[in-house]
RODO-2510 file (C-alpha; in nm, 4 decimals, decimal comma):
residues 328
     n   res          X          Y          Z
     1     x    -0,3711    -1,7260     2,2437
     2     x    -0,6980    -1,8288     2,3556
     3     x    -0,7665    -1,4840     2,4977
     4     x    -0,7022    -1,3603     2,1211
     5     x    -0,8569    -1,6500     1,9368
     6     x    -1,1207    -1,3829     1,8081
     7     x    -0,9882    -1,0279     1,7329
     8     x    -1,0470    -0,7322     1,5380
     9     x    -0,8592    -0,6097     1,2320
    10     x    -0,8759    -0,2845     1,0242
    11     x    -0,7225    -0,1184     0,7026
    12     x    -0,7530     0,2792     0,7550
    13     x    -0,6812     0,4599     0,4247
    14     x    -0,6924     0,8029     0,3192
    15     x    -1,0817     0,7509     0,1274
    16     x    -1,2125     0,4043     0,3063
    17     x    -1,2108     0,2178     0,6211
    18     x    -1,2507    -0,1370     0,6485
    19     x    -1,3046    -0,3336     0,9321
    20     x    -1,3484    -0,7356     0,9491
    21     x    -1,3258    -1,0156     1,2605
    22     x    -1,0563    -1,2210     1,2664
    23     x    -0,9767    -1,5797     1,3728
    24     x    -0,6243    -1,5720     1,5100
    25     x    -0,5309    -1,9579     1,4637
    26     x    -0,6345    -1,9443     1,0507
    27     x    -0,6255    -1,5745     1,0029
    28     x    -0,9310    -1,6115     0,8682
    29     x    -1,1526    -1,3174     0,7999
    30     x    -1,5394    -1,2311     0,8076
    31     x    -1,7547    -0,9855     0,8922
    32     x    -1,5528    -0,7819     0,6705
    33     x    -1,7112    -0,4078     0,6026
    34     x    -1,6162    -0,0891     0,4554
    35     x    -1,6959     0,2380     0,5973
    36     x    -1,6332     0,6280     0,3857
    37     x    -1,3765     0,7891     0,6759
    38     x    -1,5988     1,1148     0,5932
    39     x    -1,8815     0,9736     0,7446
    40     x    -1,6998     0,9692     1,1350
    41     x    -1,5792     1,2089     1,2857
    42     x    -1,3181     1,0043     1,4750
    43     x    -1,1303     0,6894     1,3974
    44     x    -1,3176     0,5967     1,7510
    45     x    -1,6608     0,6325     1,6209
    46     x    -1,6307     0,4354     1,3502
    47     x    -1,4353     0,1553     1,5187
    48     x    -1,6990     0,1531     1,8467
    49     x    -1,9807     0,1492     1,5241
    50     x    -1,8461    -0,1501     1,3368
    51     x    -1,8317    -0,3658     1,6840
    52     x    -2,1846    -0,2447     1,7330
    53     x    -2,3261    -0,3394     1,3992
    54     x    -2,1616    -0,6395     1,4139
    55     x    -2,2530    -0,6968     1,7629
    56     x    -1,8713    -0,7503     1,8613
    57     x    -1,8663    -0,5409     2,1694
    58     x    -1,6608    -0,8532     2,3177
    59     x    -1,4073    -0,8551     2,1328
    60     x    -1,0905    -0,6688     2,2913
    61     x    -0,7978    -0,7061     2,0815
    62     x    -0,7743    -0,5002     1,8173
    63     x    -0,5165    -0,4271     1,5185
    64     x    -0,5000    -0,1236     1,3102
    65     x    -0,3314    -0,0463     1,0047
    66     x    -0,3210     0,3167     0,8717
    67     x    -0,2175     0,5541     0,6145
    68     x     0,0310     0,7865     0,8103
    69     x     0,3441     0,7320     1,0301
    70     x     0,3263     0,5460     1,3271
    71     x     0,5917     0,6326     1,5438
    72     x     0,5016     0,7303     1,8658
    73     x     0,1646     0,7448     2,0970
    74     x     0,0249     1,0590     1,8576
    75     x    -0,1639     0,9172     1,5524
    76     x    -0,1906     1,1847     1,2552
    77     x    -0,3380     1,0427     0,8612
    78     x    -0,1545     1,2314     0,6088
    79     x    -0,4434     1,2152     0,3543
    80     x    -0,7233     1,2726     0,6172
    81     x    -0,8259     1,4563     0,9091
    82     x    -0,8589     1,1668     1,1734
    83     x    -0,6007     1,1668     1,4747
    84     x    -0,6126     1,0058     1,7662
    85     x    -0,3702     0,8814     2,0676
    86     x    -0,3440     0,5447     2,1012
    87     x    -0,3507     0,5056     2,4456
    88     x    -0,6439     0,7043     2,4936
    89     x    -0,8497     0,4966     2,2440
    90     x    -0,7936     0,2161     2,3699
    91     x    -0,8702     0,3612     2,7263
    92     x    -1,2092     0,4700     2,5557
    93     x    -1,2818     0,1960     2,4193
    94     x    -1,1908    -0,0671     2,6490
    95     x    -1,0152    -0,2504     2,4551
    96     x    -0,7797    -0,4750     2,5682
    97     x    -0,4732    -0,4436     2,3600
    98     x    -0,4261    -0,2294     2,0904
    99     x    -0,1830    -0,2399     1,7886
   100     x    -0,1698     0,0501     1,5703
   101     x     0,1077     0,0013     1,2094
   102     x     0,1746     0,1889     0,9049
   103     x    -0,0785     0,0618     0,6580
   104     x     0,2104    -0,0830     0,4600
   105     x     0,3711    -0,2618     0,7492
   106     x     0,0292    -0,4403     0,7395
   107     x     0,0576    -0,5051     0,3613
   108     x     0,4442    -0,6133     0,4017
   109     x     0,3163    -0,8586     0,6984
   110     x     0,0595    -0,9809     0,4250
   111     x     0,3074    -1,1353     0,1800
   112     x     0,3909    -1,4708     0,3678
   113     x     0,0171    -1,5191     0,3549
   114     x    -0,0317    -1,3750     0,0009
   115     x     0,2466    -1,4763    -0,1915
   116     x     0,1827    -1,8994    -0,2843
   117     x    -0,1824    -1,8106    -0,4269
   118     x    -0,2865    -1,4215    -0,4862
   119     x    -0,0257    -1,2659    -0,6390
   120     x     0,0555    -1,1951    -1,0386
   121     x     0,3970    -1,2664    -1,1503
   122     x     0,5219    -1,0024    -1,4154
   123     x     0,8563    -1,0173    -1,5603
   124     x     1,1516    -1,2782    -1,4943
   125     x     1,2896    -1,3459    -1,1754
   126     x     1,2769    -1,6313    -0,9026
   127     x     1,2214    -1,5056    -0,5606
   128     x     1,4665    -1,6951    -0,2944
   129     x     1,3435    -1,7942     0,0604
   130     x     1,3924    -1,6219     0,3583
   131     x     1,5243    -1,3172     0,1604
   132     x     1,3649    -0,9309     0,2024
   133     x     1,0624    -0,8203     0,0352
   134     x     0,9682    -0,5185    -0,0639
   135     x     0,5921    -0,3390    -0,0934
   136     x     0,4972    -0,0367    -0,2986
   137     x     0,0984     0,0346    -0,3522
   138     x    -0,0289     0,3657    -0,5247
   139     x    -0,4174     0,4627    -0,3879
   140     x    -0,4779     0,7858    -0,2009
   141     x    -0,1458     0,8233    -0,1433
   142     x     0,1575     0,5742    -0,2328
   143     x     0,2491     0,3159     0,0639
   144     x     0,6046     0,1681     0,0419
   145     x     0,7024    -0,1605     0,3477
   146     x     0,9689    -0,3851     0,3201
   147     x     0,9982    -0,7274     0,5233
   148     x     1,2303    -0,9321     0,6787
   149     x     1,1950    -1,3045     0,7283
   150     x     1,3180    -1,4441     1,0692
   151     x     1,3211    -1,7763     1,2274
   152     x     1,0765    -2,0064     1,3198
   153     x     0,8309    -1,8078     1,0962
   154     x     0,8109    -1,4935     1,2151
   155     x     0,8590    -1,1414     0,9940
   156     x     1,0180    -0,8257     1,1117
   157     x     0,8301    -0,5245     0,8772
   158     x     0,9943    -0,2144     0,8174
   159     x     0,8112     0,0741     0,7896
   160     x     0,9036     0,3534     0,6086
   161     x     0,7881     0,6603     0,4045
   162     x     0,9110     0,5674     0,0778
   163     x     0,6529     0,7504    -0,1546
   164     x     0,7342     1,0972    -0,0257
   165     x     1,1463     1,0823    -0,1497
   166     x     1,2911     1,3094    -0,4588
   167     x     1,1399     1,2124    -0,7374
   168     x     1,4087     1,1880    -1,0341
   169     x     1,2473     1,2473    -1,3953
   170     x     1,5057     1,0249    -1,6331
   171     x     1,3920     1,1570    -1,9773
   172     x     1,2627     1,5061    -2,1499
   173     x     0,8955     1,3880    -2,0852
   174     x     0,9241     1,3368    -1,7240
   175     x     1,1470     1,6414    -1,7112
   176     x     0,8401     1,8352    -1,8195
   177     x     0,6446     1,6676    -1,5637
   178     x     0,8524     1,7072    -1,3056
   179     x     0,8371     2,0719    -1,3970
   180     x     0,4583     2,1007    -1,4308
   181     x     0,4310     1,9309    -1,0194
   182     x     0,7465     2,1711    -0,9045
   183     x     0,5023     2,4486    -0,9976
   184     x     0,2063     2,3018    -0,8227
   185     x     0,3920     2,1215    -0,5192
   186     x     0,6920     2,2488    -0,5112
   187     x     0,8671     1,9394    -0,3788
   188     x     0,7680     1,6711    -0,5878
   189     x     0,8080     1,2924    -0,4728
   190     x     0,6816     0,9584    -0,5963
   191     x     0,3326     1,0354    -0,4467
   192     x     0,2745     1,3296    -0,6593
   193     x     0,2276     1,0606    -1,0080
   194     x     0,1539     0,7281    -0,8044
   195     x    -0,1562     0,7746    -0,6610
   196     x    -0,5263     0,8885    -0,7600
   197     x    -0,4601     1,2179    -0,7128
   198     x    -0,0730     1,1658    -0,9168
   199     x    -0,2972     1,0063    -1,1683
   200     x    -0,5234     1,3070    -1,2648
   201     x    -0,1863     1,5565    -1,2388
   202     x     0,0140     1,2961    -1,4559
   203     x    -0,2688     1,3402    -1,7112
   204     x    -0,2978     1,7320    -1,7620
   205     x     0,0980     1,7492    -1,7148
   206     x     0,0721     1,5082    -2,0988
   207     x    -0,1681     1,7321    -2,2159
   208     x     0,0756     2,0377    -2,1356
   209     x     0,3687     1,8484    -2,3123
   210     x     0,2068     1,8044    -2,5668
   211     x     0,0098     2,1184    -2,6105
   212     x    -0,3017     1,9640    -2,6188
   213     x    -0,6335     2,0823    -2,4884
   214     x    -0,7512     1,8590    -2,1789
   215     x    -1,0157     1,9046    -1,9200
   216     x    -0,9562     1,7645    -1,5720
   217     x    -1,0005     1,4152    -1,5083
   218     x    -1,0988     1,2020    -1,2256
   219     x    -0,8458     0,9071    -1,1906
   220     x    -1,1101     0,6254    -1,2180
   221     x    -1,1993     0,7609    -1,5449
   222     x    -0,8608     0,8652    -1,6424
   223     x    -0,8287     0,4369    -1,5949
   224     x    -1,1621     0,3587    -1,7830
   225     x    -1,0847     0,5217    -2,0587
   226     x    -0,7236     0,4383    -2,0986
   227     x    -0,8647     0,0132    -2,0356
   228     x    -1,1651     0,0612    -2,2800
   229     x    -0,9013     0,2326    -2,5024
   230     x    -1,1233     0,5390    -2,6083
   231     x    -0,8663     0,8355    -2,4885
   232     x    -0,5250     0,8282    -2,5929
   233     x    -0,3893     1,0647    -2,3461
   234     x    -0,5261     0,8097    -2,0755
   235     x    -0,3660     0,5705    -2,2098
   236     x    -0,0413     0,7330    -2,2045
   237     x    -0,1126     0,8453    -1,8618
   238     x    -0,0938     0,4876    -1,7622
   239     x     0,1500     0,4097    -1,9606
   240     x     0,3683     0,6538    -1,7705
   241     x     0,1848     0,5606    -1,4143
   242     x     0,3734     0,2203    -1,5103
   243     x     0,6794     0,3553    -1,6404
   244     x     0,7809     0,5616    -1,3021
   245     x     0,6191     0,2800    -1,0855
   246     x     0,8930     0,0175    -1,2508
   247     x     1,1751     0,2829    -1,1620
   248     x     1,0700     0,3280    -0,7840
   249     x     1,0586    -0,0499    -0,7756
   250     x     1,3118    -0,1424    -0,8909
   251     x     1,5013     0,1364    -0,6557
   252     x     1,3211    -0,0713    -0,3653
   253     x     1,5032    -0,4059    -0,4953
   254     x     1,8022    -0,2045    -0,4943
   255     x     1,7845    -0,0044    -0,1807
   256     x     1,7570    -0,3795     0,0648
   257     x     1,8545    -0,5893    -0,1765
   258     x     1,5035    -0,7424    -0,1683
   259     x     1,5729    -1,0927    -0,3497
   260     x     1,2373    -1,2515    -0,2115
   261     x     1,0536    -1,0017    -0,4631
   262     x     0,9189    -0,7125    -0,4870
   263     x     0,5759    -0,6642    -0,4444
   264     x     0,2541    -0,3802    -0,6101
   265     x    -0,0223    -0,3695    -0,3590
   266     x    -0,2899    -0,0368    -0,3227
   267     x    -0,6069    -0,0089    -0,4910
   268     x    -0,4957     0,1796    -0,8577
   269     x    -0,2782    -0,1466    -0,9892
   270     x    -0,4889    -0,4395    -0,9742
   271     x    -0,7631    -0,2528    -1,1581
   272     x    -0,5075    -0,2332    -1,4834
   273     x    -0,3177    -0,5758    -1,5038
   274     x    -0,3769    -0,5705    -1,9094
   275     x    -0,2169    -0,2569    -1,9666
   276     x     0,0930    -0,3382    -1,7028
   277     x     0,2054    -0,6174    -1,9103
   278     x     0,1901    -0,4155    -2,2285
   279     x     0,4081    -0,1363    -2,0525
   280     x     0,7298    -0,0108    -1,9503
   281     x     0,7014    -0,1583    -1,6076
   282     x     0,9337    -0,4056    -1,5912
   283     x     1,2192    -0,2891    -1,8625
   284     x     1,2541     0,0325    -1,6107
   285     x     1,2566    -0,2187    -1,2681
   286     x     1,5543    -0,3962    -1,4731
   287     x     1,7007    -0,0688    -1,6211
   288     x     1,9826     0,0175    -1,3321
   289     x     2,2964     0,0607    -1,5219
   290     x     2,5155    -0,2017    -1,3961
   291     x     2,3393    -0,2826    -1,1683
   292     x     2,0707    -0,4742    -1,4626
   293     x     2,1278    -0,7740    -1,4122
   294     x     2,0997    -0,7767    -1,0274
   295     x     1,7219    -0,6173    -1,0687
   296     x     1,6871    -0,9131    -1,3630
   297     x     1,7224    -1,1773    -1,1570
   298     x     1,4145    -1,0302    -0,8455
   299     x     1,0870    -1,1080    -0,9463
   300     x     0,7799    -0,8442    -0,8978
   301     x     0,4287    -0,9471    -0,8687
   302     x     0,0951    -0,7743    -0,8044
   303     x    -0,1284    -0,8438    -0,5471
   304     x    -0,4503    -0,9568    -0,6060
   305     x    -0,5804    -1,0444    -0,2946
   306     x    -0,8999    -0,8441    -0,1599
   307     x    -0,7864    -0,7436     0,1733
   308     x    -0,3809    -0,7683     0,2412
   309     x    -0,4076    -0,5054     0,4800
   310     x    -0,6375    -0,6337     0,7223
   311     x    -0,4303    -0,9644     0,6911
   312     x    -0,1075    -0,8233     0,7469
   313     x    -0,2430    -0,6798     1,0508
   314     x    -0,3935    -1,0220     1,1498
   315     x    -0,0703    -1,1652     1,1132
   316     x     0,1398    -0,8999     1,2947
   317     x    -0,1327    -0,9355     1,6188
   318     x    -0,1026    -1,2759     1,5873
   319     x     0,2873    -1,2959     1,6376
   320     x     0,2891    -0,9709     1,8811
   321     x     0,0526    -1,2032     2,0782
   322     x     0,2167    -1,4803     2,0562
   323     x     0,5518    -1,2509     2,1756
   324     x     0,4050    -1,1438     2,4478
   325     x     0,2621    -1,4883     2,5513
   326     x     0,6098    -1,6318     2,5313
   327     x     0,7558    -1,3408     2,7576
   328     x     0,9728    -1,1848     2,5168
***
């Protein structure tokens, strides 16, 4: 561990990039900055320009976490242009090891860390220890994880591509709006409404129901307006954001039977905490037919923590070290 007591940690999403040293006993984190993937033209570039800024060209062990599969040596973003082969970055760079997840493995790693003091309760529920978690976080795109506790402290995280499944509409509203993304998309799944770019199709999908004129929206002021409460079809763009995000939840808790809680991560959620509680959010996590009260008794919370990512990864390097150290 000594070798690793100083690493490198980043969170690559589909708009930002962030970047931050890491102490591997604490998991501390500093030196934390964030970096517009447009600006570099490789994941490489701006990696190699955050240790030079920072003046951490020493610093050898490095952990990323990134919107897009991860299953194999070949490295492609879904929401961006940046790929890359592992191997042959960390050839370039010189790096010593080199851990490349699933930005939501990261996040799922987070939640040991997270959970005791930056996370939200909403609903009932009382997680139980040692039990599977689940993640879900709309931004860009929308990340699903799920974790699984194991002894002596340690977490297996499952990655997964949750957020691009069937999407089932449950009521004549959503019907419509699965009908107005069919005609756009074609195959519409969870990412098409929980996201920044499901936001501002969510809210001119409303306006269609309800034959209403609408000009196109941005999703950060599609969420101003619907807080500040000056544009009702906002607001009941949120108001359906939350809706469909309690459903895929609570089909999460179902799918693993994730009694240690489900968890709402990404950057879209956090931004809107008084207008989850006054939603659907958790009556539609609960709402599974006989299967109620099972989903009654998980408990979800939000995330509120700055960086989850970039600690998830910490962790995850941390124990892969530690692995490796130990001979396994």
């Amino acid at each position: 561990m000594a070798k690793a007591h100083y690493a490198i940690v980043a969170d690559i999403g589909g708009t930002n990039a962030r970047f931050s040293r890491v102490n591997l006993q604490d998991l501390s984190l500093d030196q934390v900055q964030v970096y517009r993937c447009a600006d570099f033209a490789t994941l490489a570039d701006a990696l190699q320009h955050y240790r030079d800024e920072q003046q951490l060209q020493t610093l050898t062990d490095v952990a990323i976490a990134i919107a897009c599969p991860v299953q194999g040596d070949q490295v492609q973003m879904t929401n961006f242009h940046w790929q890359f082969s592992i191997s042959a970055m960390q050839q370039q760079l010189q790096l010593s090891s080199l851990l490349v997840m699933n930005d939501f493995t990261a996040v799922a790693m987070s939640l040991p860390v997270v959970q005791a003091t930056d996370c939200v309760q909403f609903g009932g529920g009382l997680a139980k220890s040692n039990q599977p978690m689940a993640v879900l976080g709309a931004g860009t795109g929308l990340g699903v994880g799920h974790l699984l506790p194991l002894a002596e402290q340690r977490y297996h995280p499952l990655p997964g591509e949750g957020g691009h499944v069937d999407w089932a509409p449950i009521n004549q509203q959503e019907w419509a709006i699965y009908q107005f993304l069919s005609n756009k998309y074609g195959h519409v799944s969870p990412e098409r409404l929980l996201s920044g770019p499901g936001l501002e199709d969510l809210y001119l999908a409303l306006a269609e129901y309800q034959q209403v004129s609408a000009e196109p929206l941005s999703a950060a002021a599609i969420s101003e307006q619907a807080m500040a409460g000056t544009n009702a079809l906002a607001a009941e763009t949120i108001a359906q954001f939350f809706a469909s995000l309690g459903s895929i939840a609570g089909n999460l808790a179902l799918t693993l039977s994730t009694t240690g809680g489900v968890f709402i991560g990404g950057g879209i959620v956090p931004k809107l905490l008084p207008l989850l509680g006054q939603s659907e959010f958790r009556s539609r996590f609960e709402q599974k037919g006989r299967f109620t009260s099972f989903n009654q008794a998980i408990p979800t919370y939000v995330i509120t923590a700055e960086q989850p990512g970039l600690t998830g990864a910490a962790l995850y390097l941390k124990q892969t070290i530690s692995q490796q150290t130990q001979g396994e």
